[in-house]
DOTISE-401595 format. One record per residue (C-alpha): residue number from 1; residue in one letter; y, x, z. Coordinates in steps of 0.25 Angstrom, whole numbers, plus 5000, padded with zeros to 4 digits. Each point is the difference from the previous one (the first is absolute). Layout:
! residues N
+-----+---+------+------+------+
!   k ! r !   c2 !   c1 !   c3 !
+-----+---+------+------+------+
! NUM ! A !    Y !    X !    Z !
...
+-----+---+------+------+------+
//
This chain:
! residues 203
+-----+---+------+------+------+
!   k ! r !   c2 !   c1 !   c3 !
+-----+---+------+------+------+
!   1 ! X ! 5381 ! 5052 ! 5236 !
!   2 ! X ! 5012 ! 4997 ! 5008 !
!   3 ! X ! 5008 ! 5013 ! 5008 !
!   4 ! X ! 5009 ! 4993 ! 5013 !
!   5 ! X ! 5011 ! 5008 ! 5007 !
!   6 ! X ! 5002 ! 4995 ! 5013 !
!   7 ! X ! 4984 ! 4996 ! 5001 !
!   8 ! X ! 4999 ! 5014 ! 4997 !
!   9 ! X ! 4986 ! 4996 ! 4991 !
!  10 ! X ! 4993 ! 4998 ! 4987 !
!  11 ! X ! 4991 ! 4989 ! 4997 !
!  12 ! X ! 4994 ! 4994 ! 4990 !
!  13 ! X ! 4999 ! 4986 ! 4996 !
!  14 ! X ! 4993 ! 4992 ! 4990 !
!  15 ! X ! 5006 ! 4990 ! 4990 !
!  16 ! X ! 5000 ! 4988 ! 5011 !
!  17 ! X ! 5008 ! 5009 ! 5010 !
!  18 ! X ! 4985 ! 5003 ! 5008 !
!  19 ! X ! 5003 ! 5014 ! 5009 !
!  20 ! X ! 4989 ! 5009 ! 4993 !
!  21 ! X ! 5004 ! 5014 ! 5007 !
!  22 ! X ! 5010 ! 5004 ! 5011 !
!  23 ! X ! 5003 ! 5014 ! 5000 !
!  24 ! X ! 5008 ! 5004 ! 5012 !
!  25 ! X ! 5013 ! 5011 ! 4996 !
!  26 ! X ! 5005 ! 5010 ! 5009 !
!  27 ! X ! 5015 ! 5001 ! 5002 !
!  28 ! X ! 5009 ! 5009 ! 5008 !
!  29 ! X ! 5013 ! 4994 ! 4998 !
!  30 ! X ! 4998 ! 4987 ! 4997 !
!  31 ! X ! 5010 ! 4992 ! 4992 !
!  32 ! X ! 4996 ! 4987 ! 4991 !
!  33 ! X ! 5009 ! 5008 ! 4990 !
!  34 ! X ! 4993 ! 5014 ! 5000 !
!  35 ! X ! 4988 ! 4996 ! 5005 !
!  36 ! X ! 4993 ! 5003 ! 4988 !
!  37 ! X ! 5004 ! 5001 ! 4985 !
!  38 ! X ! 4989 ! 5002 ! 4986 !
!  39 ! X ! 4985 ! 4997 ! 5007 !
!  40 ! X ! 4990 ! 5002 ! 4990 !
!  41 ! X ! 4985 ! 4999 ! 5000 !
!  42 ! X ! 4992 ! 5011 ! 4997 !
!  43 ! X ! 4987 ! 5003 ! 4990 !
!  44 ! X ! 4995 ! 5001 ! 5015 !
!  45 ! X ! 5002 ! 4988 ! 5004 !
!  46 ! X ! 5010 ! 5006 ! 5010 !
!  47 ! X ! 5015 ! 4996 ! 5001 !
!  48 ! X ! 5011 ! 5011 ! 4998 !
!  49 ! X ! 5012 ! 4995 ! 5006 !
!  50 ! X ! 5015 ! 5007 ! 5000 !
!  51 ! X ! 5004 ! 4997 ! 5015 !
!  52 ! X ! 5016 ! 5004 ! 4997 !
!  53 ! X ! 5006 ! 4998 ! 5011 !
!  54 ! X ! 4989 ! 5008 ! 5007 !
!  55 ! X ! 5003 ! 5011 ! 4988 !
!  56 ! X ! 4983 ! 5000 ! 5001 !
!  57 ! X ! 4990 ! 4997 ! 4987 !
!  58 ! X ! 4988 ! 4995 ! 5007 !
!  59 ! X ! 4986 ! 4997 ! 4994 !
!  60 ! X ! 4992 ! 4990 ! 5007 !
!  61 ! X ! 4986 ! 4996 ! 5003 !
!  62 ! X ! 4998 ! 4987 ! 4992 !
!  63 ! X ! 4990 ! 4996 ! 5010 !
!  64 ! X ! 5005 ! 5007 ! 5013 !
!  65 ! X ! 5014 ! 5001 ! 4999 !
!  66 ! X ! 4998 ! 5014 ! 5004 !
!  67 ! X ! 5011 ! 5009 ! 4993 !
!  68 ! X ! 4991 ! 5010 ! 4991 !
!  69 ! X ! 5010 ! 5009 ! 4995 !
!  70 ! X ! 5017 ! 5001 ! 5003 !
!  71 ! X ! 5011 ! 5007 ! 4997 !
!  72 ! X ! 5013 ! 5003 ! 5003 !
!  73 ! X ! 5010 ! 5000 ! 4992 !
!  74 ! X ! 5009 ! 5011 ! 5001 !
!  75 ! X ! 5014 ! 5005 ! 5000 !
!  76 ! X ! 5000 ! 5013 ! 4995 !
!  77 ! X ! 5008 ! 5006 ! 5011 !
!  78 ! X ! 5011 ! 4991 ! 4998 !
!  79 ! X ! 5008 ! 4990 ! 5010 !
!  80 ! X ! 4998 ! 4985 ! 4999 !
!  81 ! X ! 5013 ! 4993 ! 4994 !
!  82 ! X ! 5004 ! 4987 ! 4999 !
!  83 ! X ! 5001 ! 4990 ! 4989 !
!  84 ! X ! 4996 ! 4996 ! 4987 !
!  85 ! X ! 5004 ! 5009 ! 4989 !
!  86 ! X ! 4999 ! 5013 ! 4994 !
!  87 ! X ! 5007 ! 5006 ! 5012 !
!  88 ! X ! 4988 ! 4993 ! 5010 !
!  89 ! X ! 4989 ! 5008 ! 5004 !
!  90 ! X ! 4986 ! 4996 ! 5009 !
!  91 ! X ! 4986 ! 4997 ! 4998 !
!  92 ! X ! 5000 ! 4987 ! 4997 !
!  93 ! X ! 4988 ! 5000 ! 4991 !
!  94 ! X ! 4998 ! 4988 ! 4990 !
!  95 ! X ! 4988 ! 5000 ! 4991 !
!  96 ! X ! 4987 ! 5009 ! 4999 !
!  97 ! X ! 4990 ! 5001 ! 4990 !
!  98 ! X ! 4986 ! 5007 ! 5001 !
!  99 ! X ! 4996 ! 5008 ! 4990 !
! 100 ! X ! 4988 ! 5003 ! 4991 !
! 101 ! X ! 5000 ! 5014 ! 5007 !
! 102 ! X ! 5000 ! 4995 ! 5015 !
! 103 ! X ! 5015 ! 5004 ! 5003 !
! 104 ! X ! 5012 ! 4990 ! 5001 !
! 105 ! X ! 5012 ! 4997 ! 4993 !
! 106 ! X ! 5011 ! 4997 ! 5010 !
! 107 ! X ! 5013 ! 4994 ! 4997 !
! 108 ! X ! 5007 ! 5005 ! 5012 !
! 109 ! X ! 5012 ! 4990 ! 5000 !
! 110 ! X ! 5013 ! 5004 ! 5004 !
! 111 ! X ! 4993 ! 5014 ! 5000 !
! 112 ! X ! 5007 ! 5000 ! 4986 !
! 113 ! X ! 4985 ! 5005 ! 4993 !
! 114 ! X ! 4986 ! 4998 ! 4995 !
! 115 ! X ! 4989 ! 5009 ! 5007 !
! 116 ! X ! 4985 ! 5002 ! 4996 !
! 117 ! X ! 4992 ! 5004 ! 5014 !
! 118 ! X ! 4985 ! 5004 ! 5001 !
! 119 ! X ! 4993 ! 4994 ! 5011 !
! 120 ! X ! 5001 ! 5013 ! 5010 !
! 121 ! X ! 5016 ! 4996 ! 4997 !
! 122 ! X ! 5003 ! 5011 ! 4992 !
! 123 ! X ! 5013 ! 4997 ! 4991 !
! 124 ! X ! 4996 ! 5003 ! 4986 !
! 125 ! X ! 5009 ! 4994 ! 4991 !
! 126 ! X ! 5014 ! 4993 ! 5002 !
! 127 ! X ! 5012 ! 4997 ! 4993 !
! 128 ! X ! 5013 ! 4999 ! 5009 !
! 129 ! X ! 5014 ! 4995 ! 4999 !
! 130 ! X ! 5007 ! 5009 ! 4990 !
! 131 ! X ! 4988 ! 5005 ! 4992 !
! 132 ! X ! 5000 ! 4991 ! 4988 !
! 133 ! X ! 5012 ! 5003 ! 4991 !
! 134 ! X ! 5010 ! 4990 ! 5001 !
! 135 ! X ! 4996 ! 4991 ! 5010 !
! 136 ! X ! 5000 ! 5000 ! 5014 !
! 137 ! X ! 4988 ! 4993 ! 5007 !
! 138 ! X ! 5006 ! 4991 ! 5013 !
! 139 ! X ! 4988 ! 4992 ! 5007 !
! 140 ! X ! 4988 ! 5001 ! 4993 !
! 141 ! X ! 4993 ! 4986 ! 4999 !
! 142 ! X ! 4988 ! 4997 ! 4993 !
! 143 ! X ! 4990 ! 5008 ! 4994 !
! 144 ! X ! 4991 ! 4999 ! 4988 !
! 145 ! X ! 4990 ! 5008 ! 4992 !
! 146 ! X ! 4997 ! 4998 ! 4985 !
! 147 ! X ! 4990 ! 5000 ! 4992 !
! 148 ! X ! 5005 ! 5013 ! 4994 !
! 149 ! X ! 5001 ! 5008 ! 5013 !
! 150 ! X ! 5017 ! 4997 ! 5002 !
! 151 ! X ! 5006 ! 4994 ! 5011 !
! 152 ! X ! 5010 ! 4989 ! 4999 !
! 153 ! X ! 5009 ! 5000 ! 5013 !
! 154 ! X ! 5011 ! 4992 ! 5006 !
! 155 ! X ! 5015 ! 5004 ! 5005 !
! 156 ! X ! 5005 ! 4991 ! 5008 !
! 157 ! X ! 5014 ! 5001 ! 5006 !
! 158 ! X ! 5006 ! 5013 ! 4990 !
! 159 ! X ! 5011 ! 4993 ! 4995 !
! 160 ! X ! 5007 ! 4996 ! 4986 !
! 161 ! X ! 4994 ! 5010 ! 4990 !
! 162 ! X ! 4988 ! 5002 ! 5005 !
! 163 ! X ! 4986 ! 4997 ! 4994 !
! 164 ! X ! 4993 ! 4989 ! 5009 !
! 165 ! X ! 4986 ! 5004 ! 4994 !
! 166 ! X ! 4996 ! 5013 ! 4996 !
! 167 ! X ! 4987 ! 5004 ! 4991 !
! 168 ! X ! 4998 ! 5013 ! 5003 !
! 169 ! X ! 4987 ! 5012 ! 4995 !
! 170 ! X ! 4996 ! 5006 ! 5013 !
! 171 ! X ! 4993 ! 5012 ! 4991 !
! 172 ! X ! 5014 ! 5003 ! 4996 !
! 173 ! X ! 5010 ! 4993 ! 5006 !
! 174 ! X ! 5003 ! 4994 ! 4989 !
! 175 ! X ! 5012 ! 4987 ! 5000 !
! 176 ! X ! 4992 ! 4991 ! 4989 !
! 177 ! X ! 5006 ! 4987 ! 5004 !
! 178 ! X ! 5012 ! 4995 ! 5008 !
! 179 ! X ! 5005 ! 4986 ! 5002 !
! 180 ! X ! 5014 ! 4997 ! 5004 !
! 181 ! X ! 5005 ! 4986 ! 5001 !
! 182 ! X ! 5009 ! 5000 ! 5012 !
! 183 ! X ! 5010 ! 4990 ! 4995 !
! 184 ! X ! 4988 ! 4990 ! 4998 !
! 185 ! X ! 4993 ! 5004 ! 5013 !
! 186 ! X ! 5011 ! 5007 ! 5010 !
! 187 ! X ! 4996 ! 5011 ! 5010 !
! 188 ! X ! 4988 ! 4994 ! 5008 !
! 189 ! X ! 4987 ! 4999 ! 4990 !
! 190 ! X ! 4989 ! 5004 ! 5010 !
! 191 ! X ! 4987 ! 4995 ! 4993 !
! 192 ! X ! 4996 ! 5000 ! 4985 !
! 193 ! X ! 4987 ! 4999 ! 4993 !
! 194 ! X ! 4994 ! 5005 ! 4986 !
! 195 ! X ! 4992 ! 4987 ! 4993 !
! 196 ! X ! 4998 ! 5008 ! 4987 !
! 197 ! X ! 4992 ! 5013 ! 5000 !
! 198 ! X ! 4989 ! 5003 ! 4991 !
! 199 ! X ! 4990 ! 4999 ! 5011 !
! 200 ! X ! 5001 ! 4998 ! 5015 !
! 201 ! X ! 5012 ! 5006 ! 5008 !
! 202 ! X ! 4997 ! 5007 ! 5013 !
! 203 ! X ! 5009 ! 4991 ! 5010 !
+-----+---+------+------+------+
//
């Protein structure tokens, strides 16, 4: 399975590069950058794909193409701003998962937080920027769910002293886990992945 910005698609191919399955992507503002971000293929067989420079998750038709649920990511009544870091601010969404309960974990991007959405797009749960003790989230990259129930979360961009990775108990908002190496990795570690968990990670 093969997300393209700029073709704007998702295909599927076998191991001696035979097209399988074309799956046609809708994109507002189309750049080869932002066309799309984290794409993952659901229990479904559908594809739920963070279209970031579109500030949309979308959730197509595997068959169809047809765009089967959406949403807007949105901006809590704030302005746009420019930029990268902490002081940044948009929709620009990275990574979704689906969970187990039918509503979706967003990582919102330069949106500075993680939100859980139902799928009449009510906002149930959500961390933001400054709500974690110590750490201030800057764009929020990839998401993960583990075995246990925590989320494992990136944050790109925040600067010297921030944690890149954050494990964090939804239930209570717990900090289990932090990683900061940003003299090793610098300020721009967008994507990471768990290869360890005691059962299969929600990705």
């Amino acid at each position: 399975m093969i997300a393209e910005s700029g073709p704007a698609r998702i295909i599927e191919i076998d191991r001696d590069g035979k097209l399988l399955k074309e799956v046609k992507l809708k994109v507002t503002h189309s750049h080869p950058h932002t066309d799309t971000r984290l794409a993952r293929k659901l229990s479904n067989g559908n594809y739920l794909v963070c279209h970031e420079g579109d500030g949309f998750i979308r959730e197509y038709d595997a068959k169809t193409s047809e765009i089967v649920w959406d949403y807007e990511v949105p901006l809590f009544g704030k302005q746009p701003k420019g930029g990268h870091g902490p002081e940044a601010f948009g929709n620009k969404c990275f990574a979704a998962v689906r969970l187990p309960n039918g509503n979706t974990l967003i990582a919102t991007g330069n949106g500075h937080s993680v939100i859980e959405v139902t799928r009449d797009k009510q906002v149930v749960w959500k961390v933001e920027q400054t709500d974690l003790p110590g750490i201030t989230l800057a764009w929020v990259t990839t998401l993960e769910v583990l075995p246990n129930g925590n989320y494992i979360f990136g944050n790109c961009h925040a600067g010297e002293g921030q944690p890149l990775l954050v494990e964090l108990n939804p239930k209570n908002k717990e900090i289990i886990w932090k990683f900061d190496r940003f003299t090793t990795f610098g300020n721009d570690v967008s994507n990471t992945q768990v290869l360890d968990a005691s059962g299969a990670a929600l990705r």
